[in-house]
C-alpha angles and dihedrals in degrees: 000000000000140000093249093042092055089042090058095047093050091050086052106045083048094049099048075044095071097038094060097046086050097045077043084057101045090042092062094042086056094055096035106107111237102218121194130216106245088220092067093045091052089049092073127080112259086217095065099095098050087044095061094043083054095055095040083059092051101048097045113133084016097069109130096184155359095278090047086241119155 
């Protein structure tokens, strides 16, 4: 072989290398559990929800953007 041939297959082994190390990391950030502390949940209001639904109704046909600002 030559020097570019064995150039080329070093680029490339290097550079299926760290795809593979980066598709191994994403792929552990997707099956890791996110697990949420029970005292943020609480400091929210439980009729938020309902609130925002409330507020989508009454905007309908009057909506200016993506976020329902006026």
């Amino acid at each position: 072989m030559n020097r570019q041939t064995t150039v080329t297959i070093v680029i490339s082994v290097v550079f299926v290398l760290i795809i593979g190390v980066f598709e191994f990391i994403h792929w552990q950030v997707e099956t890791v559990p996110s697990v949420v502390d029970p005292t943020y949940l609480q400091t929210f209001d439980v009729d938020l929800p309902q609130q925002f639904v409330d507020d989508l109704k009454s905007r309908e046909g009057h909506e200016v953007g993506p976020d329902l600002e006026y």
